[in-house]
C-alpha positions as a Markdown table, in Angstrom:
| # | Residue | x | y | z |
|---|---|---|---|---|
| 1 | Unk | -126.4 | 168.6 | -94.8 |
| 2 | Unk | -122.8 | 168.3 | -93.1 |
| 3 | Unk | -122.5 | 165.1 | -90.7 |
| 4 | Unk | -119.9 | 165.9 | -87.8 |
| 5 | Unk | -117.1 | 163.0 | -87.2 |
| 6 | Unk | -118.7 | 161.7 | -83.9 |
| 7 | Unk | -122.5 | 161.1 | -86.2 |
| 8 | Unk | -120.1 | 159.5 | -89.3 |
| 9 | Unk | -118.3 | 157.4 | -86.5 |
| 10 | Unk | -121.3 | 156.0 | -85.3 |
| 11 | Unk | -122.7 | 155.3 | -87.9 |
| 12 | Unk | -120.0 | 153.1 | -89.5 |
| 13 | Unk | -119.0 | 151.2 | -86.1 |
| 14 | Unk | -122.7 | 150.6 | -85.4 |
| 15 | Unk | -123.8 | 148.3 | -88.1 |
| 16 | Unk | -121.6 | 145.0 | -88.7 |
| 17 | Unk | -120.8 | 143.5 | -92.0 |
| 18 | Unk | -121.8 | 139.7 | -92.0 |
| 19 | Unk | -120.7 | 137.8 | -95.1 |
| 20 | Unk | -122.2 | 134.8 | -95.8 |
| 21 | Unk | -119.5 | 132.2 | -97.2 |
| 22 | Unk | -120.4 | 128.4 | -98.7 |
| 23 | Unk | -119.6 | 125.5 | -96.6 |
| 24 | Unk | -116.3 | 125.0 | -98.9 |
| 25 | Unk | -115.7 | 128.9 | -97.7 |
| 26 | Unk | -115.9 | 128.2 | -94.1 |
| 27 | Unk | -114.0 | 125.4 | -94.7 |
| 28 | Unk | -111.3 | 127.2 | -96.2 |
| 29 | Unk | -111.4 | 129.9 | -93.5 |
| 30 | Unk | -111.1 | 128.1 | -90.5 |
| 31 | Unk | -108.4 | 125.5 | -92.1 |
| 32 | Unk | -106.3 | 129.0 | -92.5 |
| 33 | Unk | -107.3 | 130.4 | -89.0 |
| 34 | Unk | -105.4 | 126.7 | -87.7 |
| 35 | Unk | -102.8 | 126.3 | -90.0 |
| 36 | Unk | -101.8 | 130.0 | -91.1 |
| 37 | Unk | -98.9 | 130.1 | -94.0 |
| 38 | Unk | -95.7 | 130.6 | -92.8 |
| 39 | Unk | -94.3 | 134.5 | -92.5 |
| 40 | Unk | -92.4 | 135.5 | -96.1 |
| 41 | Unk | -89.2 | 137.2 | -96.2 |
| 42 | Unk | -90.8 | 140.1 | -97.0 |
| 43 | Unk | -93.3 | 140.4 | -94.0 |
| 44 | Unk | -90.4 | 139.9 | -91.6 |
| 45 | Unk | -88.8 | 142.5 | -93.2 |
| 46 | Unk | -91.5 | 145.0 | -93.5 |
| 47 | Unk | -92.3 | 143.6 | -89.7 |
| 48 | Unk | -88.7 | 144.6 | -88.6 |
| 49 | Unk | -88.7 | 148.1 | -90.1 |
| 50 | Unk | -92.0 | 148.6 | -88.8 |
| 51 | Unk | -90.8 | 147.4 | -85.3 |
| 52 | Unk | -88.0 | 150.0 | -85.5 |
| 53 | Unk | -89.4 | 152.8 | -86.6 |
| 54 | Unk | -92.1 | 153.2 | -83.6 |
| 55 | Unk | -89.9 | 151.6 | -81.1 |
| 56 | Unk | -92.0 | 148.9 | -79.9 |
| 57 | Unk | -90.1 | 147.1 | -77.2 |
| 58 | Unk | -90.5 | 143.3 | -77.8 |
């Protein structure tokens, strides 16, 4: 049996992933979500090139 893309699209945008996480978990989540890390050296870097090489106007 062969599934065209449009069936195979449906059927992985139709069912959403929940993931239960402790309290400590959500804790941990939502503490990031606030207070992300600051950007490395490398992100900014990888962020730059990206930038350039599909010429998104900032």
């Amino acid at each position: 049996m062969t599934l065209s893309l449009q069936e195979v699209l449906n059927s992985m945008t139709k069912k959403p992933e929940i993931i239960p996480l402790s309290l400590e978990d959500r804790k941990a989540f939502v503490k990031v979500l606030l207070n992300p890390p600051k950007s490395s050296a490398r992100l900014l870097k990888a962020t730059k090139r990206f930038l350039n090489e599909v010429k998104v106007k900032k």
